[in-house]
C-alpha positions, 0 to 999 in steps of 0.5 A: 801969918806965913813963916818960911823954914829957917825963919824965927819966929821969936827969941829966947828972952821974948815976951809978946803974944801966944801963936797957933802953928796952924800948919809946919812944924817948929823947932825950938832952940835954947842958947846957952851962955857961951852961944851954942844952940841946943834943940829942945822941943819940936813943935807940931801943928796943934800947939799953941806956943809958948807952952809956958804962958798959956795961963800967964806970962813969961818970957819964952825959953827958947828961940822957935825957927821955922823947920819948914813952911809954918801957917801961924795964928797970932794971938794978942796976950791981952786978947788971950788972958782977957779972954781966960778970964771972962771965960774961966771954963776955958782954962779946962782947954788950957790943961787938955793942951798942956795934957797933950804936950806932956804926952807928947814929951812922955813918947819923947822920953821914951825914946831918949831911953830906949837901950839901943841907939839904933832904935832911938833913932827908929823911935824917932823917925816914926814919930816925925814922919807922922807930921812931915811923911813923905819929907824925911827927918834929915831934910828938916834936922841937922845930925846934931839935932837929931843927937840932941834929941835922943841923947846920941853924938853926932857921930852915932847919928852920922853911924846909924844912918849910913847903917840904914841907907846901906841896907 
């Protein structure tokens, strides 16, 4: 399945099948009750989604929107666990994803706290560049996604990166 940049994949609230981003990165946006929407996981070619309901499942937490052009393996949930449990060993791949993305999320974290502001946002663009170099992060996150990933208003990231063009 093809899934072009701005388009949802599923909705917060969901059930339904688990997907393989193939290609493309994904984001991941939780609603909150009075309607604004908060950026809370980037997902790279490699995931299988949703994170959550890989052994059983569950809604999905967020709403996935497509941050560019996304080629998505569709996996029927009752293909998947039939075949978690017809085939236990397979559940050894299950925990090295999931091992995967808290690595993942570690690096994350430790850019959220890092002590200057300007080097979150450096930690940041070095690890998006790895999956959508030579595109940059401001083409696929607004300033406020960025803020929302490392812990910064929007008006610091506007700041710093007026600071970064100018040198």
């Amino acid at each position: 399945m093809i899934l072009h940049k701005g388009e949802i994949l599923f909705r917060q609230g969901d059930t339904g099948p688990l997907y393989h981003l193939k290609s493309g990165m994904l984001k991941i946006m939780r609603i909150q009750e009075d309607g604004g929407a908060f950026l809370v996981n980037i997902i790279v070619p490699g995931e299988m989604i949703p994170h959550h309901s890989l052994i059983s499942p569950g809604p999905c937490f967020g709403t996935a929107i497509a941050l560019s052009t996304c080629d998505i393996e569709v996996i029927p949930a009752a293909d998947w666990y039939y075949s978690l449990s017809v085939e236990p060993e397979r559940y050894k791949d299950v925990a090295l994803k999931l091992q995967d993305k808290l690595r993942m999320m570690q690096q994350r974290m430790d850019q959220v706290t890092e002590t200057e502001p300007a080097e979150r946002l450096r930690k940041l663009q070095s690890w998006m560049e790895a999956y959508i170099s030579p595109e940059k992060m401001t083409d696929l996150l607004t300033q406020a996604e960025i803020g929302q990933l490392i812990g910064l208003r929007r008006e610091t990231v506007n700041r710093l990166l007026r600071s970064i063009e100018i040198r």
